[in-house]
N, C-alpha and C positions, 0 to 999 in steps of 0.2 A: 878573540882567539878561537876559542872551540862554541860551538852549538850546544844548545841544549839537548839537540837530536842525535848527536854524537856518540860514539861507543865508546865509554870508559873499557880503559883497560883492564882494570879489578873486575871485573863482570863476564869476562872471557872466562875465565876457570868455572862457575860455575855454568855457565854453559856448555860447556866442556865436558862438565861432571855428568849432566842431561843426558848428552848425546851417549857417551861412556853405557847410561845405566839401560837405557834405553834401546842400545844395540846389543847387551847383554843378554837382557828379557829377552827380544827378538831372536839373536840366536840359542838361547836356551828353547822357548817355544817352536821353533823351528825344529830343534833335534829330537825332540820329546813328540813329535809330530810325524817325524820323517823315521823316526823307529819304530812308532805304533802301525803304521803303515809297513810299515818294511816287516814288523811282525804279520801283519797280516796279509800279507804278498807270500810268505813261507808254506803257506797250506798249499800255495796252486804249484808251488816249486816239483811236489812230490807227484802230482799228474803226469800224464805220461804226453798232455797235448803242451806241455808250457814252455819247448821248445821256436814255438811259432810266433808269429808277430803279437800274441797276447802278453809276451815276456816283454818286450820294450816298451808296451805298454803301460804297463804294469810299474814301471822305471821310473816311467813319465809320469805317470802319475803322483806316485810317491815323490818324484823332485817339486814336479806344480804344488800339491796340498803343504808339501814341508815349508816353501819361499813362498807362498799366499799367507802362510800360519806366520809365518817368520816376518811377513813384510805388514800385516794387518796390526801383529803385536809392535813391532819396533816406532808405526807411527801412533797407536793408540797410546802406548807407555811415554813417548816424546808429548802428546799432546796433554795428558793429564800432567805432566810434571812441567810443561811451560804455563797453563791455565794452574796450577799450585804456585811455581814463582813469581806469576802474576798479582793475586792475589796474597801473597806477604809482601811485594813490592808496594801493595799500596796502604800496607797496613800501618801504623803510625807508628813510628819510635818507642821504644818502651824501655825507659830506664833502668839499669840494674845494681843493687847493691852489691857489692864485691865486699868480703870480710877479710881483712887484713889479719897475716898471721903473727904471734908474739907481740899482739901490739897491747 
């Protein structure tokens, strides 16, 4: 019927959950990034030359370093949390005591 290479369905959610935390990270580093930058874009605001092509520059910039930050962390965060399910995947069973209550 089914392979062994096959995707169990139970396995989807925590995949899921991966992707979930890991685009999370990404776009939190991403803003954290994109407003340090954006703070530091504020000094040239008050010049009197920053009307000129140095302003969209300056845009660009702050959108690239925010989506480099945002896009470096999202697959870095995905790659340690699949190399972690990796390795509890192959870790062996381990039995547990469950203590019954009133008994």
């Amino acid at each position: 019927m089914l392979d062994d290479g096959s995707i169990d369905l139970l396995q989807r959610g925590p995949r899921l959950r991966r992707l979930a935390i890991a685009l999370l990270v990404g776009a939190s580093v991403a803003l954290f990034i994109g407003s340090a930058c954006y703070g530091l874009s504020l000094d040239d605001a008050s010049a009197s030359w920053w009307r000129t092509g140095s302003a969209a520059r300056a845009w660009r910039f702050i959108f690239y370093m925010a989506g480099l930050a945002g896009a470096a962390s999202f697959s870095l965060t995905l790659w340690l949390l699949q190399r972690r399910a990796r390795r509890l995947e192959r870790r062996p069973p381990v039995a547990r005591v469950v203590a019954r209550r009133g008994a």
